[in-house]
Structures are given as structure tokens and as C-alpha cells.
C-alpha positions as CSV (number, residue, x, y, z in Angstrom):
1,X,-14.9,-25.6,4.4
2,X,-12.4,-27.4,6.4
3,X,-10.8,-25.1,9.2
4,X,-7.4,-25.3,9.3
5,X,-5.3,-26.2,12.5
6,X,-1.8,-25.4,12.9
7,X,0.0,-27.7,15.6
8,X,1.9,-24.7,16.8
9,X,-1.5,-23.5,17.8
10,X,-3.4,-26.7,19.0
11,X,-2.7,-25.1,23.0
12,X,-5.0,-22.1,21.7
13,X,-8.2,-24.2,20.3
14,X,-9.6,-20.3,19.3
15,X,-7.0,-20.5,16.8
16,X,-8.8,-22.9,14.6
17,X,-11.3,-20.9,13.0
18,X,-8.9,-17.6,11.7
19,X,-7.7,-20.3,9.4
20,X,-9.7,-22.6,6.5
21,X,-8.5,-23.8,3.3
22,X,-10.6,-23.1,0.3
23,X,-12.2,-26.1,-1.1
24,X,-13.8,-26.2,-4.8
25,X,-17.2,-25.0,-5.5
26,X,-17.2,-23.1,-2.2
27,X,-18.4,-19.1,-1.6
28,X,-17.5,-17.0,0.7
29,X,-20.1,-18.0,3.5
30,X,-18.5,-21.2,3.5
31,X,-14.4,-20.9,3.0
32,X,-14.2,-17.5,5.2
33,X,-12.1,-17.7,8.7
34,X,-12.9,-15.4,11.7
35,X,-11.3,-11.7,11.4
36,X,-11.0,-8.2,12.8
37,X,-11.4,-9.5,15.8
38,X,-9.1,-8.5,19.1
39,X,-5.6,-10.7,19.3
40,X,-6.4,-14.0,21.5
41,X,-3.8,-13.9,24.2
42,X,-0.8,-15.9,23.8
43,X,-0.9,-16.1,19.7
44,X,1.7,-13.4,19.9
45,X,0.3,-11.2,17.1
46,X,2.4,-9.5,14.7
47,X,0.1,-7.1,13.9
48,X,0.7,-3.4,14.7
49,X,-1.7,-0.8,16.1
50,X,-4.1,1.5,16.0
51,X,-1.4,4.6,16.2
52,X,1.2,2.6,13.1
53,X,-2.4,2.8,11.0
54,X,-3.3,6.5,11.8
55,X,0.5,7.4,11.5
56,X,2.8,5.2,9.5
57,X,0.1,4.2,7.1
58,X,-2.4,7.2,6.2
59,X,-0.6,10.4,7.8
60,X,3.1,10.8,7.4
61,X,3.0,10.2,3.2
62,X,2.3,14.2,3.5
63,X,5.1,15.4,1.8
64,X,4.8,19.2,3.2
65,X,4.0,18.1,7.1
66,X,6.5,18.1,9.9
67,X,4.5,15.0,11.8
68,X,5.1,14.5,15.4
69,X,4.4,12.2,17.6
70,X,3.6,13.0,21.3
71,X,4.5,10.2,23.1
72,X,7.8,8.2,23.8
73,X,10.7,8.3,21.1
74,X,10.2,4.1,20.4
75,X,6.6,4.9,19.1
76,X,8.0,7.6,16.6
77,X,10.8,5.3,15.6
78,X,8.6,2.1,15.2
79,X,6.5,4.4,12.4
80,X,9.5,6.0,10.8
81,X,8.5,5.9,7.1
82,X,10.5,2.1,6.1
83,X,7.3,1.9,3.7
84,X,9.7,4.2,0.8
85,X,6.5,6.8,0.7
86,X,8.2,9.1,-1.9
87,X,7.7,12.7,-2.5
88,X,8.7,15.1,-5.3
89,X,9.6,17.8,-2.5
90,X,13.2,16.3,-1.9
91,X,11.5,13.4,0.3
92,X,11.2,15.7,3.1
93,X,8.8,13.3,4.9
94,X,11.6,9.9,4.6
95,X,14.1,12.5,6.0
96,X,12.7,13.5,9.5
97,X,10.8,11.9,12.0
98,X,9.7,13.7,15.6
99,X,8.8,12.9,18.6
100,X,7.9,14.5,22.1
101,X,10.2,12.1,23.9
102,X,7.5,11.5,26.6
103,X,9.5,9.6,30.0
104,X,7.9,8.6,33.1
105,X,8.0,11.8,34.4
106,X,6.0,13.5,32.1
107,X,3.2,10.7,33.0
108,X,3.4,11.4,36.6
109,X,3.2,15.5,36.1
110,X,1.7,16.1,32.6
111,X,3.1,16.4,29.0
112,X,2.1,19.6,27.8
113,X,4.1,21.8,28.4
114,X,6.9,19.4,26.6
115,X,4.6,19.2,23.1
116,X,4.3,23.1,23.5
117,X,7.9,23.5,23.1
118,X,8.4,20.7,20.9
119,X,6.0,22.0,18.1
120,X,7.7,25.4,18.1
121,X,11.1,24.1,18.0
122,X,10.3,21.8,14.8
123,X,9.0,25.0,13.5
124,X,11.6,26.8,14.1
125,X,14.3,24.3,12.8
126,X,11.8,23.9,9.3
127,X,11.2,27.1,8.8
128,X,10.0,26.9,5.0
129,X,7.5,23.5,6.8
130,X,4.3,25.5,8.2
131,X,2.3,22.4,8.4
132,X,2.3,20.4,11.3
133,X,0.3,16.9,12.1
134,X,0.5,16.0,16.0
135,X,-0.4,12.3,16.9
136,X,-1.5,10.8,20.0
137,X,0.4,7.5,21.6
138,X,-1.0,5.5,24.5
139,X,0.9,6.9,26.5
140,X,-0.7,11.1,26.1
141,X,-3.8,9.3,25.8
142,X,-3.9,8.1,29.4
143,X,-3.0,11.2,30.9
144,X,-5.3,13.4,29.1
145,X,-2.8,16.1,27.6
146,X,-5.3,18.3,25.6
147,X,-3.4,18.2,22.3
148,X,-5.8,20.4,20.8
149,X,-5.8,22.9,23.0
150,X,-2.1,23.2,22.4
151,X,-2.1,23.0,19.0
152,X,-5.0,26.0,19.2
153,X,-2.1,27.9,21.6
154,X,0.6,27.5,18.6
155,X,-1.6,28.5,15.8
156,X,-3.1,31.9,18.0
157,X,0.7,32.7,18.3
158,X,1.7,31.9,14.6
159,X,-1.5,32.7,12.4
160,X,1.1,31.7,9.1
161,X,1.0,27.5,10.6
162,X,-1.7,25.1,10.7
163,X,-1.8,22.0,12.8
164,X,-3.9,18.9,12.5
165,X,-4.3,16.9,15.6
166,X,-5.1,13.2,14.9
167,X,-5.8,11.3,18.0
168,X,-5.5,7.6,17.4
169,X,-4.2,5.8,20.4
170,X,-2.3,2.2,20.0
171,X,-5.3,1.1,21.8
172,X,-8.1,2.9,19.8
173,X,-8.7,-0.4,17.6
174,X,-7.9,-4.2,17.5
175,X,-5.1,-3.5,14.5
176,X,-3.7,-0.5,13.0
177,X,-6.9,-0.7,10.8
178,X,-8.7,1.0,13.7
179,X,-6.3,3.6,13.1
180,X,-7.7,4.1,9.0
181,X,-10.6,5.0,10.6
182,X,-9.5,7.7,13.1
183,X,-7.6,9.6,11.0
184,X,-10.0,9.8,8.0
185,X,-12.8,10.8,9.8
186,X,-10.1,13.6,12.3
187,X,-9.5,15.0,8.8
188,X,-12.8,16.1,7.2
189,X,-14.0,17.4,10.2
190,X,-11.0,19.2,10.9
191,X,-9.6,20.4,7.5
192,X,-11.9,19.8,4.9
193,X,-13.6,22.5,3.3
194,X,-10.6,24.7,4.8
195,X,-9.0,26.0,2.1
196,X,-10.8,27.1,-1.2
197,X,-8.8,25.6,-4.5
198,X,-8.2,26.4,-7.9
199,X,-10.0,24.1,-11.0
200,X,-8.2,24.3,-13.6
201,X,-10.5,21.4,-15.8
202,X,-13.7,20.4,-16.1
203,X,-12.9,16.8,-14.6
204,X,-11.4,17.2,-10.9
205,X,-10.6,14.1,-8.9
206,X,-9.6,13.4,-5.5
207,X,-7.4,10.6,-5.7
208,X,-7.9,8.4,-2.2
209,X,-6.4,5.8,-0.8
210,X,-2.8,5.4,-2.1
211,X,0.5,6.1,-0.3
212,X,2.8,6.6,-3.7
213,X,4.9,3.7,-2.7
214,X,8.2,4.0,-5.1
215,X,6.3,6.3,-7.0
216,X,2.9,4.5,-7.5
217,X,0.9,7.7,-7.2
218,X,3.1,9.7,-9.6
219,X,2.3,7.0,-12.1
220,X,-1.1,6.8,-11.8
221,X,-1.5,11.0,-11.5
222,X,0.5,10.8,-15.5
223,X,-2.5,9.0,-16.4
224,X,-4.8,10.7,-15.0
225,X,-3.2,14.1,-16.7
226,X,-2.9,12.4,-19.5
227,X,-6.7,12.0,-19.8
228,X,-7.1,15.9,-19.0
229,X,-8.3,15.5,-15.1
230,X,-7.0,17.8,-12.9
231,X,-6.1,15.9,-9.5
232,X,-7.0,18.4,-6.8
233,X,-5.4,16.3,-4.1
234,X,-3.9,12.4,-3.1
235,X,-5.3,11.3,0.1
236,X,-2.1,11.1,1.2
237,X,0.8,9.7,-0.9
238,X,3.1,12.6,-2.5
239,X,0.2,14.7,-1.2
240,X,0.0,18.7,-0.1
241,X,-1.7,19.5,3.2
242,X,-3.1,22.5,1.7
243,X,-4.7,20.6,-1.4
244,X,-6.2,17.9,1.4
245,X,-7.9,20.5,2.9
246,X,-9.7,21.6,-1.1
247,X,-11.2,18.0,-1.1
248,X,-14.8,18.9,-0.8
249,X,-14.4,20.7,-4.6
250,X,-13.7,17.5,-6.8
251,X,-16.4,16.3,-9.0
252,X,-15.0,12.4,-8.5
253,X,-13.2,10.5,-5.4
254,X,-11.0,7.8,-6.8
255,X,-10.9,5.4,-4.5
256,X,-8.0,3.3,-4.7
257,X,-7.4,0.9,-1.6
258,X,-10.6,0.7,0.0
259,X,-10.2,-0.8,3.6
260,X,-8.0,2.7,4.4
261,X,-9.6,5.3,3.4
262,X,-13.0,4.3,2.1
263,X,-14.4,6.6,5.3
264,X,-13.0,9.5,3.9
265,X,-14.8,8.9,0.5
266,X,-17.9,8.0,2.2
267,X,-18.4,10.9,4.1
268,X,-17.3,13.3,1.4
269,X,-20.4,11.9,-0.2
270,X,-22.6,12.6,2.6
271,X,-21.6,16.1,3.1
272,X,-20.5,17.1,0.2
273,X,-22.3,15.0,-2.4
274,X,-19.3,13.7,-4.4
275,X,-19.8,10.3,-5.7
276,X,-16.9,7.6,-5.4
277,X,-15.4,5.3,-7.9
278,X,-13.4,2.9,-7.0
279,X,-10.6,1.1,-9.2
280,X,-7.4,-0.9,-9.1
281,X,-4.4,0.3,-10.5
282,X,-2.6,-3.3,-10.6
283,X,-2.4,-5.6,-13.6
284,X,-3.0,-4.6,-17.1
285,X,-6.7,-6.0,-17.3
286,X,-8.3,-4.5,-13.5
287,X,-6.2,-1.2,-14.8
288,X,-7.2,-0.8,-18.2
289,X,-10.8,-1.1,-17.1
290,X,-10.5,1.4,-14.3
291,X,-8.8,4.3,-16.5
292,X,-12.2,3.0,-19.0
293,X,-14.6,3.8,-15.5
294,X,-13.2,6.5,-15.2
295,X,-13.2,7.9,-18.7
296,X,-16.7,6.8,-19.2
297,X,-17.6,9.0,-15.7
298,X,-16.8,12.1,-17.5
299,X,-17.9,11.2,-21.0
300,X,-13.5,10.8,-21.8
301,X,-13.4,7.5,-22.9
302,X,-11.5,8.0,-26.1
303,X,-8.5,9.4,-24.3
304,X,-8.7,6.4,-21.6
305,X,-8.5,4.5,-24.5
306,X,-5.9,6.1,-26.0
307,X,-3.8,5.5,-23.0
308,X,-4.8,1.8,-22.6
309,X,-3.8,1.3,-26.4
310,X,-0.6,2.8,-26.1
311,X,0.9,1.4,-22.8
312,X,-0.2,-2.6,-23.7
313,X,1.4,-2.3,-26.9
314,X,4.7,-1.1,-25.4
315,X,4.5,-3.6,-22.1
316,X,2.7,-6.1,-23.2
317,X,5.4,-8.2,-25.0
318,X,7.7,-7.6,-22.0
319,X,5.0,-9.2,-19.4
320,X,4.3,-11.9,-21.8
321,X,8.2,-13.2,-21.7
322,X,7.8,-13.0,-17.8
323,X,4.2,-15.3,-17.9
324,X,6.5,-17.9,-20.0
325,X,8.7,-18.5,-17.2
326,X,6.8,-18.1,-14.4
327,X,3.8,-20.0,-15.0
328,X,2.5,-22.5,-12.2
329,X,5.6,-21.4,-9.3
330,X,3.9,-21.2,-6.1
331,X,3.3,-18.1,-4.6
332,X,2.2,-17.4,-0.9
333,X,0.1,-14.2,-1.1
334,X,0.4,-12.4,2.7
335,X,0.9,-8.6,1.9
336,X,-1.2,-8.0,4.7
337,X,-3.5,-5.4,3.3
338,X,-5.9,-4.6,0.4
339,X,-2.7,-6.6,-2.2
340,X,-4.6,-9.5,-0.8
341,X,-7.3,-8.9,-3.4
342,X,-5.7,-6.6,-5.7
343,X,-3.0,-9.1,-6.0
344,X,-4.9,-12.8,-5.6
345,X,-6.6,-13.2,-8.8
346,X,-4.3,-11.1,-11.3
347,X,-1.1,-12.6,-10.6
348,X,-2.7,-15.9,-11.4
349,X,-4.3,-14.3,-14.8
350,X,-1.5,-12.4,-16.1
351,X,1.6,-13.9,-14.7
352,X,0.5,-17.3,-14.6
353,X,1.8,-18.3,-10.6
354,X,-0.5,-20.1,-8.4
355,X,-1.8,-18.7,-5.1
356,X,-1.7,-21.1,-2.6
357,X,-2.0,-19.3,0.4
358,X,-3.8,-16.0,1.3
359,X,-3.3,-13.9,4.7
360,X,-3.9,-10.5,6.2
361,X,-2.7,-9.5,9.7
362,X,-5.3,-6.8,9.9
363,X,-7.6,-6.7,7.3
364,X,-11.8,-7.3,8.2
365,X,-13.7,-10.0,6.4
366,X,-14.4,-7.9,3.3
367,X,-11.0,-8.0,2.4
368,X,-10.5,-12.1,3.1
369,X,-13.8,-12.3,1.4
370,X,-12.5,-10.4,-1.9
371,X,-9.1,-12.1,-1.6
372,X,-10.9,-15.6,-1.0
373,X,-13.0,-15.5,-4.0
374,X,-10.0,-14.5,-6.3
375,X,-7.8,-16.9,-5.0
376,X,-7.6,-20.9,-6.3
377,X,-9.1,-23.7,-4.6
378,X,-7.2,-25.2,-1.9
379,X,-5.3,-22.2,-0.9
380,X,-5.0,-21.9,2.8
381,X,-6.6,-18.4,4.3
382,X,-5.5,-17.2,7.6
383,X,-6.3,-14.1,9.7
384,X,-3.9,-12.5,12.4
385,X,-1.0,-15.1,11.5
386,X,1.9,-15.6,14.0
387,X,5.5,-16.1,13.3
388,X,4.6,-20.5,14.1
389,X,2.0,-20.3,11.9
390,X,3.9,-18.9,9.1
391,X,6.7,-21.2,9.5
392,X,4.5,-24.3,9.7
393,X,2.8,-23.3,6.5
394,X,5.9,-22.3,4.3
395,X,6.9,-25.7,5.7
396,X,3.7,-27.8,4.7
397,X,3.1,-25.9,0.9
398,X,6.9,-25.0,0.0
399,X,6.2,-21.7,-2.3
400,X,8.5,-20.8,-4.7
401,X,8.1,-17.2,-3.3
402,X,6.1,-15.2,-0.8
403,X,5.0,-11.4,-1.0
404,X,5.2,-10.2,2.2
405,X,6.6,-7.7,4.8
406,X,10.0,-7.4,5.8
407,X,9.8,-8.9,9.5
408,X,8.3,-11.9,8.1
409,X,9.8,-11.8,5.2
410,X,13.4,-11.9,6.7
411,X,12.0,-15.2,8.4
412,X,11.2,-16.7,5.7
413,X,14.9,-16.0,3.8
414,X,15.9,-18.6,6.8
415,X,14.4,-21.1,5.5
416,X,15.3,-20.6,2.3
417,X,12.2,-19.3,0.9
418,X,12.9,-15.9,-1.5
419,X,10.4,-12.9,-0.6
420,X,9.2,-9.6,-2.2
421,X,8.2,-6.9,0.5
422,X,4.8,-6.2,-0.7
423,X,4.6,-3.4,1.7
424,X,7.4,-0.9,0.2
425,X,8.3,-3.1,-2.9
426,X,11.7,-4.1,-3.8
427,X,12.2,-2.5,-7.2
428,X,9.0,-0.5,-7.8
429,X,6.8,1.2,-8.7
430,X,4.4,-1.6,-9.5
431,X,1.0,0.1,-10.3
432,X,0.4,1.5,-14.1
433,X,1.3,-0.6,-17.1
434,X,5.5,-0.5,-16.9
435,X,4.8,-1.2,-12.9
436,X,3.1,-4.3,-13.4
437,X,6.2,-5.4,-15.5
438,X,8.7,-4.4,-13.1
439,X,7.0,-6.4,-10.2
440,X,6.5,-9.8,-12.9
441,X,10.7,-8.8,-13.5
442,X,11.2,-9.0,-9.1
443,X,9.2,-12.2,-9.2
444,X,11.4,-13.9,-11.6
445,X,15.0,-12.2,-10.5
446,X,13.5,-13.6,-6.7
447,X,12.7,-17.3,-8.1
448,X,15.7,-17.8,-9.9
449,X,18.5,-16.1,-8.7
450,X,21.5,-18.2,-8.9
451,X,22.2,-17.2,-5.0
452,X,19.1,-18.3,-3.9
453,X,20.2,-21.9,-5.5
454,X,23.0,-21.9,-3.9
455,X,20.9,-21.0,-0.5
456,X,19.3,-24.5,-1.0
457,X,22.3,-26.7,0.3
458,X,22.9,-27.7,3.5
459,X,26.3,-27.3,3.0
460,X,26.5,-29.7,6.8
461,X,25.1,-32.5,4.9
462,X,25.4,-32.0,1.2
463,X,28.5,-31.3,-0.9
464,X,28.9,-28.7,-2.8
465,X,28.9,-29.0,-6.5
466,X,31.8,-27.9,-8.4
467,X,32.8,-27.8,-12.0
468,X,29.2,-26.9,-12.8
469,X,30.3,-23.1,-14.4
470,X,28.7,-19.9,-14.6
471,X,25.3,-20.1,-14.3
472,X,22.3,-17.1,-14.6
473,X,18.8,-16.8,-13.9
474,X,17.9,-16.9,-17.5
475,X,19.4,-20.3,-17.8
476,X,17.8,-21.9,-14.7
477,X,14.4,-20.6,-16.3
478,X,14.9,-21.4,-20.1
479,X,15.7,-24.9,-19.0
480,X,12.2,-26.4,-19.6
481,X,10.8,-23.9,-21.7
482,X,9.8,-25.1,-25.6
483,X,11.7,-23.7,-28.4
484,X,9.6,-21.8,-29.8
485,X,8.8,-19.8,-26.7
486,X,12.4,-19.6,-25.7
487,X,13.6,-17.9,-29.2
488,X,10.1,-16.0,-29.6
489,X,11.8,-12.4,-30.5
490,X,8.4,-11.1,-29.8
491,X,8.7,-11.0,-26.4
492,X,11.3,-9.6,-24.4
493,X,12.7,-8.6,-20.7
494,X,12.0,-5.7,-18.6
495,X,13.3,-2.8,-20.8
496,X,12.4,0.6,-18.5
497,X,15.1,2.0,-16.5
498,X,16.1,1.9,-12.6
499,X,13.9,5.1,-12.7
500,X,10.2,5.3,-14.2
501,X,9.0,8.0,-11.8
502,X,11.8,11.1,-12.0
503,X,11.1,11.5,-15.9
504,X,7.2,12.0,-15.3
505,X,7.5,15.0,-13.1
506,X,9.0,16.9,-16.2
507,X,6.6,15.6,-18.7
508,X,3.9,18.1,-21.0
509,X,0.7,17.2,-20.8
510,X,-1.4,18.3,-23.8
511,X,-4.1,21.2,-23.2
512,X,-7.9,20.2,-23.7
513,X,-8.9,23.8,-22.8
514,X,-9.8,24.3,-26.4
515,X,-12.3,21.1,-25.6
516,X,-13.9,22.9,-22.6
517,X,-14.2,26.3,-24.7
518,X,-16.2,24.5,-27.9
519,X,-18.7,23.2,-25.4
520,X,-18.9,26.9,-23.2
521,X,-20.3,28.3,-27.2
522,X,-22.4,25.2,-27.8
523,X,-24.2,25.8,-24.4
């Protein structure tokens, strides 16, 4: 395992070991760099922090919450929902963002009286919202306002609200990913077990750990209905307040991204003894043999198959024309989160693009460890990078395309390297079968966009070609592709629409009651 140093970084030795380059025939004890570990001064990390994970990541996707932040306005704005966390209530968690406007004032004499009138005047200006989610900032945290007690105040005043108080300070953990933790572990011992649900099936899920990003819960939740599982809630994407409280009554926690909200699952199993399944909703292969885990949990594996049948036989063609043209481009893998393995070995297998560089800003080791055994040899792994590093490595292995964030993904545009914001997608969703399809159709309208050629000039130093005509993507990709895969009228292009999410929320779903009643009389 050869560590990998960055001249940007040779004034900061430490620096060495967050980044090695996988070499062939090596596990994880051998091609693994240092992570989760507390930013070494002067890398200027570009990670966030403990309050972005608590409140931009897990809480605000809570459709029916009016979330507040008590602390100054920059901290509320910083978090303010650029992640496309959709809803099917009108998006009434994109639309609003709050924030106690703490000054230096309120330091020197106390904050408390501020978040008092604050949470009664969001109320007052929502008054269908009667959810509220307060979080703590640095800078309530070092003056010790008692949020909860305050939050007690409101709700002894208004019995018809309910407040959740999540204190997760910036400084709470190393990365936002501290932040996963406090919030997860605020909510089942605040809310869970709160509020007594309905079961309408015999097979009742939580679904945990996804963010409905573009719609990527509502996707998943059609298959899952499909199956004849009733969802009881979505820890938190798209998901009610109320219903998060009903957790402890499902039979089954799906787990979906397991480095944010695997704490949650965990202790639902401790206290509440229901066991947790995790699965990947990207890539027709990991998907096809999650809806088949979970079939096979509750003794449903015909109707996962069902599904599975159906949704390769209409996508399959369509993902298959996409393999053709992008097979071997180089991709730099740096989503940042648990994409790192969800992503690194499927994107190889199904679209056929190598993976030559792996990162996560601030993921632990199990996720460069997953994302490091997926990945191809010689691809270079690096915790915490910095803007330099980044640079210096686009330079030195010249992708074709990165998935990334926006902030580094604007960077990278400068250079003249295409992205695809991993975080909040470009064109999504990109879970479930279609989903996988659409992201393989962003891949290859990102590689070969005729504007993106033009981007390579130096139009200082190189003259610009004329006479050349019209061109289009599909003729700078069909360029060095045989005949018989270039006319193949088997396979095809992306054929959904600009919208595969509103047309789910009015589908029927067929009733297996009868099912549930034949085995009542057999028992």
C-alpha cells in the first residue's frame, strides 16, 4: 500500500497517510488511509459540521416540521435544504428556513427569551404546521440556553404542538457525521414510542436512512407497496413527524444508508426488538437482490420477483445502450458519503466506467473500507480532501467526469472537468430501476456534451475550428462504436419523462387483504 503524497500537502507531513492508492491483490488492512479523525490544522477542510449533519442531512427532509435553528441567521442559511429533499406536501420544507437570529448581544445577556418568541411566531405564521424541530448552534451551546426547557414552556401553552429539541453543536463531532449520531439517538429517546399507529398489513417497515433526494424515497416506497408492505415511516426523507414517532411498531427496519442512521436501527433493536435489514437501492443487480431480502423476510418473494422481472425487462435495454458508450471513461468517485460504496463497484459492473479515484470528506473507515474493496486497483483513496488536493489529482489522473458536490464540483468545471452533484443529483431520481437509467443518461449527456468540447480550447493559444458543422452528443459517442452495436434496435436511450416521481403518488396499489384473511382461517 503505497501512501499517497500530494505536493500541495508536503508542508503538512500528517497529510500522507489520509491518502494511498490501491495496489492489486491488496485488502483493506493494507490499501486503507487514516479517517474520522479531527481536521489537522492548516489542511483547510471542506468538510462541514456536526450541526449541517444533525440539520441539513437527517432533520429538515421532515416534510410537516417548521425547523429552526437557534443560533445566528449564517448557520440556518448554510443548511438551507440545496440537497432538493422533496416532499409530496407542496415541498413545504425547500420553501422555509428559520432561524433565531442570535447577535452578540444575545451571547452577552442570554438567548431565551428570543427562541421563546421565535417558536410562537413560526407557529403563528404556519398555522396548519404544529410540528416544530429546534436545533442547537455553537453559538446557544456556549451560553447554555435551556432549549428544552423552552420548548416544554411552548408545548404547556399549546397542548395541539409538539417540539423536538436536537442538540448537535458544530462542535459536537469531527464532521457533520458526529451530527448522524446526535440526532438519531435525540429522536428515540424523545419521540419514539410517542404516538400509537395504524397497521394496515401484515408486513410493516420502517424505512431508514434515505433523504428522498429528487424523489428517491417515493420510488423505492412504490416498490415497497407494490410488494404489499405497509411503510409506517421514512427516517426522514418525505417523512411525517407523527409517523417517526410510530417507529417502535414495524416488524422490519430497512436500512438504507448505513453511516447515518444505522444508530437509530440499532437501538430500535435493543429496545424494541426489531431486527434491521439493510439494502441498496442503486444499480439493477444490489437492487434486485434487496427487494429479493426483503421479500424472502416476510415469506413475499414471488411479488419481489414479480417486480424485479418487470422493471429489467422495461429498463434493461435502455441501460444497456448507455454501457455501450460509456465503457472504460474515467470516473472520479468523491460523493462524499455512503455513494462511495453504493456507487464504487456498480458503476463499474453495469455501466462499464472505471473508478479511479475514491474520497469521502467525512465518512469513518467502514465506509473507505466498503468503497476500497469495490473500487479497481490503482485508484487513489483519500480522506478529508482539500480544494489542492483535488486539483492536483484531477490534474494527475484526468477523469472523464467526477460525481461530486457542488462547491467542488464548480472547481472542477474550471478546469474543464464535467461533474454530476452526487449530493442532490442533477436530473434524478437515481435509485429504483428507471433511476439507475436516468443517472447512466447524466453520465453520458455530462461526457459528451458538445459544450463541454468546446470548453476544452484554450481559445488564448488554440484556434478555433470552423467549418466543422453541427455536431451532438450521439455523434461524438457513436464515433468508435462497431456497427453492430451502433444500429442494435434492441437497445435504446433514456425513454421516461422529466418526471418519474409525480405519477407514483396517484398510482393503485393492489389489495393483498384477501391473502392476510386466507391465513387468519387457516390458523
Amino acid at each position: 500500500m503505497p501512501y499517497h503524497e500530494f505536493d500541495c500537502s508536503k508542508c503538512i507531513p500528517e497529510r500522507k497517510q489520509h491518502a494511498v492508492v490501491k495496489g492489486a491483490d491488496e485488502d483493506i488492512t493494507s490499501a486503507l488511509p487514516l479517517g474520522y479523525l479531527n481536521t489537522i490544522p492548516g489542511t483547510i477542510s471542506e468538510r462541514g459540521c456536526a450541526y449541517c449533519g444533525a440539520k441539513h442531512v437527517i432533520g429538515t427532509p421532515m416534510k410537516d416540521v417548521i425547523h429552526i435553528s437557534h443560533g445566528p441567521v449564517g448557520c440556518t442559511y448554510d443548511t438551507w435544504q440545496t440537497k432538493r429533499y422533496i416532499s409530496d406536501n407542496d415541498n413545504f420544507q425547500l420553501k422555509y428556513t428559520f432561524a433565531t437570529d442570535m447577535k452578540e448581544k444575545h451571547i452577552v445577556f442570554g438567548a431565551e427569551k428570543v427562541l421563546k418568541n421565535n417558536i410562537i411566531e413560526a407557529f403563528d405564521a404556519h398555522p396548519n404546521i404544529k410540528r416544530m424541530t429546534i436545533y442547537q448552534t455553537c453559538a446557544s451551546a456556549l451560553i447554555g440556553d435551556d432549549i428544552a426547557a423552552i420548548a416544554q414552556e411552548v408545548m404547556d401553552e399549546r397542548p395541539d404542538v409538539d417540539i423536538f429539541v436536537c442538540n448537535s453543536p458544530g462542535f459536537a463531532g469531527p464532521s457533520q457525521s458526529g451530527g448522524h449520531h446526535k440526532i438519531n439517538i435525540a429522536w428515540i429517546n424523545q419521540k419514539v414510542g410517542t404516538v400509537e399507529p395504524t397497521i394496515t398489513s401484515d408486513y410493516v417497515i420502517n424505512y431508514v436512512g434515505e433523504y428522498n433526494i429528487q424523489g428517491d424515497q417515493e420510488v423505492m416506497v412504490d416498490y415497497f407497496k407494490r410488494m404489499g408492505i405497509q411503510v409506517l415511516s421514512t427516517f426522514t426523507g418525505n417523512g411525517s413527524y407523527d409517523d417517526l414517532r410510530a417507529m417502535h411498531k414495524a416488524h422490519l427496519n430497512v436500512l438504507e444508508c448505513a453511516r447515518s442512521a444505522e444508530y437509530i436501527c440499532n437501538e430500535l433493536r435493543v429496545r424494541y426488538g426489531i431486527p434491521r435489514l439493510d439494502i441498496d437501492g442503486f444499480g439493477f443487480g444490489p437492487l434486485a437482490e434487496s427487494l429479493r431480502k426483503i421479500g424472502l423476510f416476510f415469506g413475499i418473494e414471488d411479488r419481489a420477483q414479480a417486480i424485479i422481472d418487470e422493471e429489467i425487462a422495461r429498463w434493461k435495454p435502455e441501460l444497456e445502450w448507455y454501457k455501450a458508450r460509456l465503457k472504460g471513461k474515467k470516473v472520479c468517485l468523491w460523493p462524499g458519503g455512503s455513494k462511495l460504496w453504493h456507487w464504487a463497484h456498480v458503476i463499474h459492473a453495469e455501466m462499464g466506467v472505471e473508478v479511479v479515484s475514491v474520497y469521502t470528506k467525512f465518512g469513518h473507515q467502514g465506509d473507505m473500507e466498503k468503497g476500497i474493496a469495490r473500487c479497481e486497483p490503482g485508484a487513489l483513496a483519500i480522506d478529508d480532501p482539500n480544494e489542492l488536493e483535488s486539483l492536483e489529482a484531477m490534474y494527475k489522473l484526468k477523469p472523464d467526469v467526477i460525481f461530486t458536490g457542488k462547491r467542488p464540483g464548480e472547481v472542477a468545471k474550471k478546469i474543464r472537468v464535467p461533474y454530476l452533484n452526487a449530493h442532490a443529483y442533477h436530473n434524478g431520481p437515481y435509485k429504483g430501476f428507471e433511476g439507475w437509467v436516468r443517472f447512466a443518461r447524466d453520465i453520458y449527456n455530462a461526457i459528451y456534451s458538445p459544450i463541454h468540447q468546446l470548453a476544452q480550447l484554450d481559445i488564448s493559444q488554440q484556434t478555433i475550428p470552423v467549418g466543422q458543422g453541427f455536431a451532438t452528443a450521439r455523434m461524438l459517442s457513436d464515433v468508435g462504436l462497431d456497427d453492430a452495436v451502433r444500429n442494435n434496435s434492441e437497445l435504446r436511450e433514456y425513454s421516461g419523462g422529466f418526471d418519474s416521481v409525480s405519477k407514483l403518488r396517484q398510482r393503485e396499489y393492489p389489495d393483498f387483504s384477501a391473502d392476510a384473511a386466507r391465513r387468519e382461517e387457516a390458523v
